[in-house]
C-alpha positions as CSV (number, residue, x, y, z in Angstrom):
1,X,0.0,0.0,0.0
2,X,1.5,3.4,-0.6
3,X,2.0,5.7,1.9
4,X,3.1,9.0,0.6
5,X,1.0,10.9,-2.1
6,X,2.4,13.1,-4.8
7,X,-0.2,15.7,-6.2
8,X,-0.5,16.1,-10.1
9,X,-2.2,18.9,-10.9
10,X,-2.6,19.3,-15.1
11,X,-4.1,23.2,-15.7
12,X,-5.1,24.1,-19.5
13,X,-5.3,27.8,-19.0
14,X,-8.1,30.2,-20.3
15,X,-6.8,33.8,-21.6
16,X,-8.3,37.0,-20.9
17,X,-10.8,38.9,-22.8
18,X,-11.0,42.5,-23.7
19,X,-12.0,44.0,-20.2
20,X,-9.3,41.3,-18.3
21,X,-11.7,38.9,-17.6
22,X,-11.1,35.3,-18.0
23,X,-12.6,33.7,-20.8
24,X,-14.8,30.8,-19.0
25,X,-18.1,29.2,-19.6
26,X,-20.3,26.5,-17.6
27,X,-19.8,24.6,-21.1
28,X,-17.1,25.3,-23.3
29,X,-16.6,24.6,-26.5
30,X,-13.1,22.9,-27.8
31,X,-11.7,20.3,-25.4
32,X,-8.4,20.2,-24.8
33,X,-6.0,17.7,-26.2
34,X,-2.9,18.9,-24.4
35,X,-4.8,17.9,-21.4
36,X,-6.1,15.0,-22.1
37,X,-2.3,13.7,-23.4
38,X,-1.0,14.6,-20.3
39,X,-3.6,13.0,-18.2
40,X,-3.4,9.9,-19.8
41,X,0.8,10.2,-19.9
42,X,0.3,10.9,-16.0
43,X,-1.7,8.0,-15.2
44,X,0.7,5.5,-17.0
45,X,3.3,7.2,-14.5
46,X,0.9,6.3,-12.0
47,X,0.0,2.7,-13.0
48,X,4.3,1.8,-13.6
49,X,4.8,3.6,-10.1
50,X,7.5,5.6,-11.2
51,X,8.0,7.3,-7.9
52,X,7.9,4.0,-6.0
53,X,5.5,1.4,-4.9
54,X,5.3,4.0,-1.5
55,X,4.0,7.1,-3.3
56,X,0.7,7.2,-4.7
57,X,0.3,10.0,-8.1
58,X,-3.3,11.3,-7.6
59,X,-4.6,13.1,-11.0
60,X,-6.0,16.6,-11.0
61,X,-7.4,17.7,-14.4
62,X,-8.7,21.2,-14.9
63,X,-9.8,23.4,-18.1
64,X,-9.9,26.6,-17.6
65,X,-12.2,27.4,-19.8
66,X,-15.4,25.7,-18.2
67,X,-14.0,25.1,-14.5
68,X,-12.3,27.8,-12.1
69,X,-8.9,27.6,-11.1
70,X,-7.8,28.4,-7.8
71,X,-4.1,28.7,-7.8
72,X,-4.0,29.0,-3.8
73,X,-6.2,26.6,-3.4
74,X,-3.9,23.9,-5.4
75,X,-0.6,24.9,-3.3
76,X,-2.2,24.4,0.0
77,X,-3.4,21.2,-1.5
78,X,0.3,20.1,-2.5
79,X,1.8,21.2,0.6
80,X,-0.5,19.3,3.0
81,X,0.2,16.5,0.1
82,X,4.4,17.1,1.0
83,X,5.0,16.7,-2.9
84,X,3.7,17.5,-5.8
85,X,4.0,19.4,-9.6
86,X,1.1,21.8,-10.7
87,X,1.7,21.9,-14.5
88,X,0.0,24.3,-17.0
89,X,-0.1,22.3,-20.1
90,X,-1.0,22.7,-23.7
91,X,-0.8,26.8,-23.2
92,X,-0.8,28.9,-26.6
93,X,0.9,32.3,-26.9
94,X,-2.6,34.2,-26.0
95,X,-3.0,32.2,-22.9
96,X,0.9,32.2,-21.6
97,X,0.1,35.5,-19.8
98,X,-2.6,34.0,-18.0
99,X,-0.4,30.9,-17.4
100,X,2.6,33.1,-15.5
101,X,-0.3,34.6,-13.9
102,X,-1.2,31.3,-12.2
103,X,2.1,30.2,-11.8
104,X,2.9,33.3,-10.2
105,X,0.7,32.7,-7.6
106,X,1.3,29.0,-7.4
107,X,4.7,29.8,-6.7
108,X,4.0,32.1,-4.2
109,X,2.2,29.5,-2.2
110,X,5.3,27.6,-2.3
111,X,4.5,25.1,-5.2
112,X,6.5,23.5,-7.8
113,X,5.5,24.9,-11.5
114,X,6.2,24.2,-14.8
115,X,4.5,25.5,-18.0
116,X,5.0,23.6,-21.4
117,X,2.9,23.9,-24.7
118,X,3.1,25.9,-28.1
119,X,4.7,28.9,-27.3
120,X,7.4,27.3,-25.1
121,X,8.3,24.5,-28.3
122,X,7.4,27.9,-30.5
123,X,10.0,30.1,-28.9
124,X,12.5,27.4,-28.4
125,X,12.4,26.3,-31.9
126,X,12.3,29.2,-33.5
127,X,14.1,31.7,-32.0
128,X,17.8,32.2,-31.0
129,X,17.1,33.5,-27.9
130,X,14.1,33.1,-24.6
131,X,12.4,36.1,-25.0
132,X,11.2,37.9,-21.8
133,X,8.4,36.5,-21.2
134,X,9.9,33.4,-20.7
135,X,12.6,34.6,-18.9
136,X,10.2,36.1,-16.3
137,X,8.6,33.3,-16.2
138,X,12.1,31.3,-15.0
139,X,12.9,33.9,-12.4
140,X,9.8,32.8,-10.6
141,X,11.1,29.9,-10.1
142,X,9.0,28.2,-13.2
143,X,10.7,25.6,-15.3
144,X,9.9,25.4,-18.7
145,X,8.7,22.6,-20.7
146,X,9.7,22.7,-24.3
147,X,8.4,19.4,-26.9
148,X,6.4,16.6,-26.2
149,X,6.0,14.5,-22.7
150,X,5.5,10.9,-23.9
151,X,9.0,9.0,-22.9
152,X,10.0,12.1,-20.8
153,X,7.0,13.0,-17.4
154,X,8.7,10.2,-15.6
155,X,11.7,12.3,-14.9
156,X,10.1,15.4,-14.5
157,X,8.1,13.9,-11.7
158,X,11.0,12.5,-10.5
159,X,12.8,15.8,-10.1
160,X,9.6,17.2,-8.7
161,X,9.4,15.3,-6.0
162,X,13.0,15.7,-5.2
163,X,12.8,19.5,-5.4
164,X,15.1,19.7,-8.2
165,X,13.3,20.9,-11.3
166,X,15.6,22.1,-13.9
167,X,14.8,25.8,-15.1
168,X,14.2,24.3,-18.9
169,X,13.3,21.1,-20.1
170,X,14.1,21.0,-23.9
171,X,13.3,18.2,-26.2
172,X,12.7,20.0,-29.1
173,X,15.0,18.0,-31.2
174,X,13.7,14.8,-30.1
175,X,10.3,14.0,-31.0
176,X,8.9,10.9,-29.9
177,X,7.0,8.3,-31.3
178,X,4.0,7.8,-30.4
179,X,2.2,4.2,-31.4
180,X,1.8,2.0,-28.4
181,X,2.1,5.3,-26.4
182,X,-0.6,6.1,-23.5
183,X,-3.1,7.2,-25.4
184,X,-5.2,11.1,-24.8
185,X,-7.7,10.5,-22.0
186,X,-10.1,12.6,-19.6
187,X,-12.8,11.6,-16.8
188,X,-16.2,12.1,-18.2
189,X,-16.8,14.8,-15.1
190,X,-14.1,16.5,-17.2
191,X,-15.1,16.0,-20.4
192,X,-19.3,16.7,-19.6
193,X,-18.5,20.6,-19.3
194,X,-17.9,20.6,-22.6
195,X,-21.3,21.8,-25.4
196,X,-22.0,17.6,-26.3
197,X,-19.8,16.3,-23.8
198,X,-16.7,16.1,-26.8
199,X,-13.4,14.9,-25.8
200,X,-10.6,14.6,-28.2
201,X,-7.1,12.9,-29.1
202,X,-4.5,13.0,-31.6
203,X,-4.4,10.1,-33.8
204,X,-0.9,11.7,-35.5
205,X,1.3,14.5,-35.5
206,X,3.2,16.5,-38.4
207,X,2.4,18.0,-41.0
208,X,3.7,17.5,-44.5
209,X,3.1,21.0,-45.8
210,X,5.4,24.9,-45.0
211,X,2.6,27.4,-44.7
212,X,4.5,30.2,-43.1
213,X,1.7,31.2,-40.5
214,X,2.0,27.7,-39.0
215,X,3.3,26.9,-35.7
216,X,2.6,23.1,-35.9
217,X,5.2,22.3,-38.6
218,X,8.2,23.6,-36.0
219,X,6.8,22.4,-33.1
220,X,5.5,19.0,-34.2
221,X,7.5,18.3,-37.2
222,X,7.0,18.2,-40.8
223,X,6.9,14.0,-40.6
224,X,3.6,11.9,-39.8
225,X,4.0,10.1,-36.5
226,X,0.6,8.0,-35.6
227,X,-0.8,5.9,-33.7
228,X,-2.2,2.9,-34.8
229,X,-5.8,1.2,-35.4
230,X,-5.5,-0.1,-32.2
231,X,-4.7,2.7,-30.1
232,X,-7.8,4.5,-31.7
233,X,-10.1,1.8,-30.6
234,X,-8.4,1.5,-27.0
235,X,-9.3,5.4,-26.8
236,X,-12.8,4.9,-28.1
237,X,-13.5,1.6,-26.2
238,X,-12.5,3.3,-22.7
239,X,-14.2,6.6,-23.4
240,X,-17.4,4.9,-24.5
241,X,-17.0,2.6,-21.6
242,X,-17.9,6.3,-19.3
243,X,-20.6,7.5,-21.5
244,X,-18.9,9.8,-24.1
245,X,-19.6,9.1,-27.4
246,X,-18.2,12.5,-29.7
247,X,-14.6,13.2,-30.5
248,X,-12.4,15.5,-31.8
249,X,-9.6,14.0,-33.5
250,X,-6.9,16.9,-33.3
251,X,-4.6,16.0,-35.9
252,X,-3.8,19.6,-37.9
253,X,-4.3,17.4,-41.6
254,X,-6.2,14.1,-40.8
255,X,-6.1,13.6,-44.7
256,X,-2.3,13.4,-44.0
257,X,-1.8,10.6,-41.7
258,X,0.1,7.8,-43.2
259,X,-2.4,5.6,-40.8
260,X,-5.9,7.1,-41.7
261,X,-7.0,4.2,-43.5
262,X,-6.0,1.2,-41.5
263,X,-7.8,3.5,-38.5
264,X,-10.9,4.8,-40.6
265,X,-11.1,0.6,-41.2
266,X,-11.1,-0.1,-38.0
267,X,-13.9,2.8,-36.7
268,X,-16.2,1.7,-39.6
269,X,-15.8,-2.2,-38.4
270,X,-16.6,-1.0,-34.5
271,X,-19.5,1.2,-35.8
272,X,-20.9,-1.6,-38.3
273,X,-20.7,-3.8,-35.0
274,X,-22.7,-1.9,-33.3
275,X,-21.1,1.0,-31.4
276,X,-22.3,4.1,-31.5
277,X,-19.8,7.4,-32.1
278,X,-18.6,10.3,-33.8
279,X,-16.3,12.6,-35.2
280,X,-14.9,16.5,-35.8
281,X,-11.8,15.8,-38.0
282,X,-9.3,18.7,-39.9
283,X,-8.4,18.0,-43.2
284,X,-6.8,20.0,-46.2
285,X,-8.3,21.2,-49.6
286,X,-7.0,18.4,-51.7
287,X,-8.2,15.4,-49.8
288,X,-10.6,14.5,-51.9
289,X,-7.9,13.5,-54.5
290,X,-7.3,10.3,-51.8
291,X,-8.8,7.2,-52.9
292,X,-11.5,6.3,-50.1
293,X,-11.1,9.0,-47.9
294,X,-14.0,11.0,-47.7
295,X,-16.3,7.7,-48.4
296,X,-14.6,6.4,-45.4
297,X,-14.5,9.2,-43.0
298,X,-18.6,8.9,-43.5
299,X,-18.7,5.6,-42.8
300,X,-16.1,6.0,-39.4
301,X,-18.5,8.3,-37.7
302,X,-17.4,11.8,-39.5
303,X,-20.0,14.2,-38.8
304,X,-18.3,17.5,-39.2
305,X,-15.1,18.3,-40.8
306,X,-12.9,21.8,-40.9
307,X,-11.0,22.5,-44.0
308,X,-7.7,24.9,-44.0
309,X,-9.3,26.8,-46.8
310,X,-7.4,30.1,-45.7
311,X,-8.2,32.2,-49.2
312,X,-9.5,32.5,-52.1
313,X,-6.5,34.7,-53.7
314,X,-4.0,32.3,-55.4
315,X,-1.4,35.2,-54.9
316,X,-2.8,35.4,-51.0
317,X,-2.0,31.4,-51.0
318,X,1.0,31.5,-52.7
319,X,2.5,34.2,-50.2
320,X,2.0,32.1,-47.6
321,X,3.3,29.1,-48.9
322,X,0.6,27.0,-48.8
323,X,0.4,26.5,-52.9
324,X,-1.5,22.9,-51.8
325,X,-4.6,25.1,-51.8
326,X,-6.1,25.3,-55.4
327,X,-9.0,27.4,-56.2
328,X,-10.1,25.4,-59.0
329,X,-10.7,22.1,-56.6
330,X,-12.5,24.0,-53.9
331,X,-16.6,23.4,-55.1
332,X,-15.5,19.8,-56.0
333,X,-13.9,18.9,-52.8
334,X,-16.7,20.8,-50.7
335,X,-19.6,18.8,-52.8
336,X,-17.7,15.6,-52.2
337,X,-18.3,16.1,-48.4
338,X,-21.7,17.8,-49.0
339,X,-22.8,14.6,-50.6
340,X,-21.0,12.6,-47.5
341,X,-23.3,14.2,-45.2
342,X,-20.9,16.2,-43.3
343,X,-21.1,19.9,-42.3
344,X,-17.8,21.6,-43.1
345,X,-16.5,24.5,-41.4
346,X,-13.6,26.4,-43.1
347,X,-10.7,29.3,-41.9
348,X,-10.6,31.7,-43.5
349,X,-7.2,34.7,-43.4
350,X,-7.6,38.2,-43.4
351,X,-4.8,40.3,-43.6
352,X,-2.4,39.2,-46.7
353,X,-0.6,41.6,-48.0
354,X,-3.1,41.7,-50.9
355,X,-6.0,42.3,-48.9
356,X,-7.9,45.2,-48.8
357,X,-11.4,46.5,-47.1
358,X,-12.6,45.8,-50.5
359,X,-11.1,42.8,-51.6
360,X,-12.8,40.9,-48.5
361,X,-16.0,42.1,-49.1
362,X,-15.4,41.4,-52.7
363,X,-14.0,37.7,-51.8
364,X,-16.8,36.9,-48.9
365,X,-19.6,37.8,-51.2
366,X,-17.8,35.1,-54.2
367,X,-18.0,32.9,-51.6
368,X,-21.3,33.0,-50.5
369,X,-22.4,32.9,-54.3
370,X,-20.1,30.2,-55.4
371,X,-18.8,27.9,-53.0
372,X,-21.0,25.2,-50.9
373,X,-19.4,25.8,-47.6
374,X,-21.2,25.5,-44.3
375,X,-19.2,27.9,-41.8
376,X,-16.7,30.7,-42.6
377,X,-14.7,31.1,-39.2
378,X,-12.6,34.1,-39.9
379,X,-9.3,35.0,-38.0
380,X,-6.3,37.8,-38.3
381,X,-3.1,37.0,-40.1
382,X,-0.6,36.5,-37.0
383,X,2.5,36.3,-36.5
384,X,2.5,33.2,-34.3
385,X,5.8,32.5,-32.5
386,X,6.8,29.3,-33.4
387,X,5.9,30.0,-36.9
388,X,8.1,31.2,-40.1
389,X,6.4,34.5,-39.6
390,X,6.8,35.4,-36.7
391,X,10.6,34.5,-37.2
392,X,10.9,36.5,-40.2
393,X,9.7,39.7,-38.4
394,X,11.6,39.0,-34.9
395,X,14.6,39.0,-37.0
396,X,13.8,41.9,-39.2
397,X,13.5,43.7,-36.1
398,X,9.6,44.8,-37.3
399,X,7.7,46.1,-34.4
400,X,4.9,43.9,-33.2
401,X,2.7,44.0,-30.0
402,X,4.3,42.3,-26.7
403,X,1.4,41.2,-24.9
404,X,0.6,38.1,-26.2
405,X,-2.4,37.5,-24.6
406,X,-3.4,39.9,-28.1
407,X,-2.1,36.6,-30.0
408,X,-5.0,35.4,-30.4
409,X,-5.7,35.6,-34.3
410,X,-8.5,37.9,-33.2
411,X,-6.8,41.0,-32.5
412,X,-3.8,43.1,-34.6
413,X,-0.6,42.7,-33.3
414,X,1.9,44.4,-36.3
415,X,1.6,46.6,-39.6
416,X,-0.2,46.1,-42.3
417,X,1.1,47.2,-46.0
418,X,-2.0,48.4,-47.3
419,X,-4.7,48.5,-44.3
420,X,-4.5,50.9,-41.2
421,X,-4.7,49.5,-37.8
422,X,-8.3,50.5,-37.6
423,X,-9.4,49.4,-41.2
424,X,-8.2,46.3,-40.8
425,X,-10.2,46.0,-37.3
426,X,-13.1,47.2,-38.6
427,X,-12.9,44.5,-41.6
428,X,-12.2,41.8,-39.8
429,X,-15.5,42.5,-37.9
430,X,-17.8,43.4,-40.2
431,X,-16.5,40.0,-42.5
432,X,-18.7,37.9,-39.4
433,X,-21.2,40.3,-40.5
434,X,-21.1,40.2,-44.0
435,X,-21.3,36.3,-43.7
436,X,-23.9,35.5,-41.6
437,X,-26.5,37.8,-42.7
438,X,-29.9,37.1,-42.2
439,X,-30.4,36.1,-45.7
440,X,-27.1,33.7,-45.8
441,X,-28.0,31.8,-42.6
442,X,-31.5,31.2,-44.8
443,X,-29.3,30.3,-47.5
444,X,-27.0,27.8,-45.1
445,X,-30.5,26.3,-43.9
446,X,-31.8,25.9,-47.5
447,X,-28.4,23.5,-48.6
448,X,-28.5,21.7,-45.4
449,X,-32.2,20.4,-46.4
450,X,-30.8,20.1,-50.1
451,X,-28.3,17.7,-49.4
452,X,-29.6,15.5,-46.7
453,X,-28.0,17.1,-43.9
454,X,-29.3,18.4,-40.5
455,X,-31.1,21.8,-40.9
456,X,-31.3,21.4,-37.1
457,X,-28.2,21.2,-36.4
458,X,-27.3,24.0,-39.1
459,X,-29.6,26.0,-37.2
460,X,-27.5,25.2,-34.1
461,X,-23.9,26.3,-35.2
462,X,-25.3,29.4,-37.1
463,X,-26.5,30.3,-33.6
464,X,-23.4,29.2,-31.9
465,X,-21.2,31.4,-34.0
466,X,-23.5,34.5,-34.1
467,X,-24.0,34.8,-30.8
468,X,-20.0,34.1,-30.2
469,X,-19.2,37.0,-31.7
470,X,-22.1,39.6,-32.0
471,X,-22.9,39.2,-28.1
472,X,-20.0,37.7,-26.5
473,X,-17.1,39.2,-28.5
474,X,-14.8,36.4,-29.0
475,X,-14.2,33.8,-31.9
476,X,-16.6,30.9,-31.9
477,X,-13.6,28.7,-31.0
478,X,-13.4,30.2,-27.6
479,X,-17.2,29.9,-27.3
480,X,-19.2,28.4,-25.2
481,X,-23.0,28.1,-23.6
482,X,-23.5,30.9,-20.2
483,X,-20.4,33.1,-20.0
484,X,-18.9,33.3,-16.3
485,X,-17.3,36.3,-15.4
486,X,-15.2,35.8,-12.2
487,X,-15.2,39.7,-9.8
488,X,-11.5,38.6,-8.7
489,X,-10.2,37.3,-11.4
490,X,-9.5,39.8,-13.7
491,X,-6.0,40.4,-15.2
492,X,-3.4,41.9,-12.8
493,X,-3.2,45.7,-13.2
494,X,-6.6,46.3,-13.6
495,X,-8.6,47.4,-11.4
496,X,-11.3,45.2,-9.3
497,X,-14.7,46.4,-9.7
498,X,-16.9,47.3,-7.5
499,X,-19.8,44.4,-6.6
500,X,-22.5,46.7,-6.4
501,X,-21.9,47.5,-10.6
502,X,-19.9,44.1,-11.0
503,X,-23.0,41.8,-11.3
504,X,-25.8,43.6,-11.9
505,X,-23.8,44.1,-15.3
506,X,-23.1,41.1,-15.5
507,X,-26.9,39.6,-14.8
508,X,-28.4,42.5,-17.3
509,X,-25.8,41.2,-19.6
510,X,-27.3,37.3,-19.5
511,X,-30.5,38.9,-20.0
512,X,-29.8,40.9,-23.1
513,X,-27.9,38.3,-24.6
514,X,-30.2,35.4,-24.2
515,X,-33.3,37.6,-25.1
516,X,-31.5,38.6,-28.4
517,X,-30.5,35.2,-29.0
518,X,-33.7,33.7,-28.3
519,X,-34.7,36.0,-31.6
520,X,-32.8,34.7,-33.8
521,X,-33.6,31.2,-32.6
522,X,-37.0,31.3,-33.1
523,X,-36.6,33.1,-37.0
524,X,-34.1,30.1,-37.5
525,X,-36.5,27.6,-35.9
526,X,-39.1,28.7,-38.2
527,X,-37.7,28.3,-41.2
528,X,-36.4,24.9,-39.8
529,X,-40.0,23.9,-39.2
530,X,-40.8,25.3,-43.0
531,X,-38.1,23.2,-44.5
532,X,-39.4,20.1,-42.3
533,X,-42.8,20.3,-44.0
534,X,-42.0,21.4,-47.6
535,X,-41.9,18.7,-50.2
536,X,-39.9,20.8,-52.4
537,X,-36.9,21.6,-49.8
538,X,-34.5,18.3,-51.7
539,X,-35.2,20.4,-54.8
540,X,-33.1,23.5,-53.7
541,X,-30.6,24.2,-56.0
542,X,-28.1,27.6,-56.5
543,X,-25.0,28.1,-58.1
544,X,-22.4,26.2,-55.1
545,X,-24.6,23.3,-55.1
546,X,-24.2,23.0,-59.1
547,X,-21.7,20.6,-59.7
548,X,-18.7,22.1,-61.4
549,X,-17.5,22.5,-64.8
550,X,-15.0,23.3,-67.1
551,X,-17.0,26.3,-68.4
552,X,-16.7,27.5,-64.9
553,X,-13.2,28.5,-65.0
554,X,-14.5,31.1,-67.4
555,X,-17.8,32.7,-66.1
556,X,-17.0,32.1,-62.0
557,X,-16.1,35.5,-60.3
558,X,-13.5,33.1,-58.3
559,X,-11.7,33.1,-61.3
560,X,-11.4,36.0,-62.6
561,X,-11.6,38.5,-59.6
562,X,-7.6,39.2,-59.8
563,X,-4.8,38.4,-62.5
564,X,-3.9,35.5,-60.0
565,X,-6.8,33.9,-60.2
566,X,-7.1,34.1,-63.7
567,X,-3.8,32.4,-64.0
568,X,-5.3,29.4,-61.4
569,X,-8.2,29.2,-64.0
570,X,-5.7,29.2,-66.8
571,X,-3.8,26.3,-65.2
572,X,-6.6,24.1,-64.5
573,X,-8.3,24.7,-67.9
574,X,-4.5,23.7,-69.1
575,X,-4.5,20.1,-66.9
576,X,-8.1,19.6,-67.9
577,X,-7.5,19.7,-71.6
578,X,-4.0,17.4,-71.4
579,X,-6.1,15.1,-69.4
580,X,-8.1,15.0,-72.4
581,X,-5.4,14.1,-74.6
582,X,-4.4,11.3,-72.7
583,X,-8.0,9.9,-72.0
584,X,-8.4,10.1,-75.8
């Protein structure tokens, strides 16, 4: 029996929002996958006994965005313990000032900290120096976690409970394996506080492709590393096992594990066996060139899928090196899911150097006309550190903004070459305008009943994302259902309001909101219950449900709005007519 305990407590911070609040909700919206490695890493520490058949490891899981955090709390609970680690994992850039801000006060309470995730493995791989932020971080006494814990907790634990954490943990240029790993896993009382109880795992890492924008290429490699058909079912087996039934598989490009088949085989023999479960996967734009692949992600369970669209500018694409994306395959590869049954959402840049005020309304308004695509989620070019971008301009010396809790591909952090600070604000917000219109959520509705999929559930995720941004002011990503703003835990330097304005605010706030979304609901819900009952819904057609042609490369605005996508219509016209020749 052991007699010792070591505390383990895994924190996925939150970031703050505008007014320095955290961003929290009683159900979020995007688990965490960070977390849910780590906990499952942990508990294979746990179950090997790596600190000795004497010392128990009890697990403490938190996400930040649906549960509070209470830093002093957790160090009075380690030091009754005698050992213990609090870790925050998984952080981004925009949430590392919120991280520091916990560690601080972890630290201050006495307990050992470490904070690892994307900006760490980010500013370790990419830059030639820590910048400050890190470095503050370390002069608290933080130690830094940089590249991925499989093959590596054991000795962090180790040095934990020995009170001899090293100030930097670097593994950056040794990335694991990770077949026959412990596999992603969270407690369903974990997982339940997220909309439709969704938990989520990586079945890979890597990515083949360079986009410059992209972090995940320097932190997690350019190579496919996955895990194997049966590491999938273990994971869906053990979660289905505690009642949760929906998953988010986090690979960046799904379409690009070397193992998607052999695991797509193995979820449609589980499903056709009787098991009951889905999927949210991320794929590129050309993934509809592989054999089987959208046919199978159907039959595995796919329900909704998000596409790395990014632009419709070839010279935009071009720029940012992600030349994979052609224009000319977009309505064909967004059909091919359309007629799979799944709802795709797609990201979309703003801020190329190409891009102007009138460019994006020109481009959003092409792609509500021409393309079948469910939901536009729209997001700031960034300089992400970690990414080629970000590099660039750190070594240019170009100015850009030091707070990263602004990193959040929702607000500007540097110079644009054609838009002003303030235009390119205003554009960015009036693009989530421009797209979900009244008349193009109709329109969203209308092609769901078209082609066989939900308009409930349409009617769902236009709400979602409207009220995300129009009343909540943040990205639908960092959504979620009843916002919770905590009086004391607003960002340090601000001032702490007083109670007697604090909530009233904040209650009048719930009101408003739910009142105006409760609107739109019920305009949404009726023509939900119209499309129910009309006969004639299947017969929809418009011009992005019309299957493509050749002929389309000369009338389509997408291909002749700029000389560069002229040139991508001139290309494909080019391939079409040799792959004439050669048929003939």
């Amino acid at each position: 029996m052991a007699e010792n305990v070591f505390e383990l407590h895994l924190i996925k911070p939150s970031h703050y929002d505008d007014e320095g609040y955290v961003i929290q909700w009683w159900r979020s919206a995007i688990p965490s996958n960070s977390l849910a490695a780590l906990n499952g890493i942990a508990a294979d520490c746990a179950r090997r006994e790596i600190l000795g058949p004497e010392t128990q490891i009890r697990i403490f899981a938190y996400d930040e965005t649906n549960v509070r955090v209470r830093p002093e709390k957790i160090a009075r609970s380690i030091a009754r313990a005698g050992q213990g680690l609090a870790c925050l994992v998984g952080v981004q850039s925009n949430q590392f000032p919120r991280a520091v801000d916990i560690a601080r006060r972890l630290r201050d309470g006495g307990a050992p900290t470490a904070i690892g995730g994307f900006h760490v493995s980010g500013c370790l791989a990419m830059l030639p120096e820590l910048p400050p932020d890190l470095r503050e971080a370390q002069a608290l006494g933080v130690s830094l976690f940089a590249g991925e814990a499989e093959g590596r907790l054991d000795d962090v634990l180790r040095d934990a409970r020995d009170r001899a954490l090293k100030p930097l943990y670097n593994f950056m240029d040794d990335l694991p394996g990770v077949e026959d790993t412990p596999t992603p896993f969270l407690p369903a009382e974990v997982v339940t506080r997220t909309t439709g109880a969704v938990t989520s795992f990586d079945a890979g890492r890597g990515c083949p492709f360079q986009c410059s924008f992209c972090t995940i290429i320097n932190v997690q490699g350019r190579k496919s590393r996955h895990r194997s058909a049966d590491d999938v079912e273990r994971i869906i087996r053990e979660n289905l096992a505690q009642g949760i039934h929906s998953f988010f598989i986090t690979d960046d490009n799904f379409a690009r594990n070397k193992n998607w088949e052999p695991i797509f085989d193995r979820l449609i023999e589980l499903r056709e066996s009787g098991l009951n479960f889905s999927f949210i996967i991320q794929v590129d734009t050309l993934c509809h060139r592989i054999p089987n692949f959208i046919a199978k992600s159907a039959r595995a369970g796919v329900k909704r899928v998000f596409i790395g669209l990014e632009n419709i500018n070839p010279a935009n694409l071009a720029g940012a090196k992600k030349k994979q994306n052609r224009i000319a395959e977009y309505r064909s590869m967004l059909l091919a899911w359309k007629r799979a049954g799944c709802f795709t959402y797609a990201g979309y840049i703003l801020g190329f150097p190409a891009d102007t005020p009138e460019s994006i309304r020109r481009d959003i308004a092409i792609i509500q006309r021409e393309l079948p695509l469910d939901m536009l989620e729209f997001f700031i070019l960034t300089p992400l550190p970690g990414s080629e971008d970000h590099q660039r301009l750190y070594k240019s010396g170009v100015p850009m903004d030091p707070d990263m809790n602004k990193y959040d591909l929702e607000h500007i952090v540097t110079a644009h070459p054609q838009m002003s600070q303030a235009e390119w604000e205003t554009i960015y917000h009036e693009a989530w305008e421009l797209y979900y219109s009244p008349e193009h959520m109709e329109t969203i509705m209308r092609r769901a009943a078209a082609v066989g999929t939900s308009p409930g559930k349409a009617l769902f995720l236009l709400l979602w994302f409207w009220a995300a941004v129009k009343l909540e002011k943040v990205h639908p990503l960092q959504g979620g259902y009843l916002r919770r703003r905590v009086r004391r835990d607003r960002r340090p330097g601000l001032p702490l309001e007083n109670p007697l304005a604090f909530y009233p605010r904040v209650a009048a706030t719930h009101v408003v909101n739910h009142i105006r979304m409760a609107g739109l609901a019920l305009k949404l819900w009726k023509l939900r219950r119209q499309l129910r009952h009309d006969p004639k819904a299947r017969d929809y057609m418009d011009l992005a449900l019309t299957p493509p042609t050749e002929a389309d490369l000369d009338d389509l605005d997408m291909f002749n709005a700029t000389d560069a996508a002229r040139a991508a219509g001139d290309k494909a016209k080019a391939k079409a007519a040799k792959a004439h020749v050669a048929a003939e």
